[in-house]
N, C-alpha and C positions, 0 to 999 in steps of 0.2 A: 579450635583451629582444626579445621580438615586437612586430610594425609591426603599427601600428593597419590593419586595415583602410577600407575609401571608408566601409561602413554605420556603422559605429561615427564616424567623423568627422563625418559627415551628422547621426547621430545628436545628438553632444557641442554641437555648434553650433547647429542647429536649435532643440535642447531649451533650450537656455538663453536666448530670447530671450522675454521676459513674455509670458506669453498663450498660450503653445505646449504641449500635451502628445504624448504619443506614445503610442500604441494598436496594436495588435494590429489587419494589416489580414486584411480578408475574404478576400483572395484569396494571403492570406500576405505576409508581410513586417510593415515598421512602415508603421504610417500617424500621420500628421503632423498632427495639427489645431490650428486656432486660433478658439478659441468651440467650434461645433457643425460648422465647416468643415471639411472636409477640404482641405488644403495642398497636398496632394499624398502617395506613399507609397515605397517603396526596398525592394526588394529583394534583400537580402543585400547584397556588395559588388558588384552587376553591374547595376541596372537603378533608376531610377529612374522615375516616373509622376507626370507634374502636370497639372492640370486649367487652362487657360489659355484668358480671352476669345479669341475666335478671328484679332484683329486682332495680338494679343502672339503667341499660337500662332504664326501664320506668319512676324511679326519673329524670333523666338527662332530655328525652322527656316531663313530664307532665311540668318541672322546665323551655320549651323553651331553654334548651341548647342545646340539640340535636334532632335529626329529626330518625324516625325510617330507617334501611337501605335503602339506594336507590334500592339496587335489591332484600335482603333479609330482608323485612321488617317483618318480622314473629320470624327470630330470634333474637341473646343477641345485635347483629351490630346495632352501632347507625351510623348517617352519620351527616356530618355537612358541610353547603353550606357556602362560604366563596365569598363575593363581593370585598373585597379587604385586603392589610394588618391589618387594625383596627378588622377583624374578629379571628386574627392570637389569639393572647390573649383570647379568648375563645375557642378556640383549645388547645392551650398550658396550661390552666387550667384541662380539660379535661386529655389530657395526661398525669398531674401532680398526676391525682387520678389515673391511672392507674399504675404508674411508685410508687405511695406509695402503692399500691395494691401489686402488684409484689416484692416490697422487704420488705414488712411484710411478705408475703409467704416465701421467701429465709430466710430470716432469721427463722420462721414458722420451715422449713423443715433443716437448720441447727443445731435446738437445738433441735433433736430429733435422 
């Protein structure tokens, strides 16, 4: 029996939380959305990419969860280097705040 890889894990758990689909991203890999957002995207089992207000960004960074972006290290983008499946769960934490981020907004913008 073969071991799941990080993307497939990221994948299995991401996908199955209401509201979540997964897409085909532009610059390769899956991208992650919730509504018309994008969550963030993963590529393969080695890299992940999240879009993060810039105050969480540097919480995330200074905390060693995440790494400033690999090409746009200046903005909200964190990135996170992944050696194998055991990295997958700090990923999927990661998305976890994003994905409660996003539907405290929808709801946010529903009761208004």
């Amino acid at each position: 029996m073969s071991k799941k890889g990080a993307g497939v894990l990221i994948r299995e758990a991401v996908t199955a939380w209401p509201g979540v689909e997964s897409v085909p991203h532009r610059f390769g890999g899956t991208e992650y959305r919730f509504g018309r957002k994008e969550m963030g995207h993963v590529h393969g089992d080695r890299l992940a990419d999240l879009p993060l207000p810039r105050k969480l960004r540097d919480e995330m960074i200074d905390a060693g969860r995440a790494q400033p972006h690999h090409v746009l290290p200046e903005t909200g983008w964190v990135s996170c280097w992944m050696t194998g499946p055991e990295d997958a769960a700090g990923v999927i934490e990661l998305f976890k705040i994003q994905y409660d981020r996003y539907v405290a907004a929808a709801k946010s913008r529903s009761s208004h």
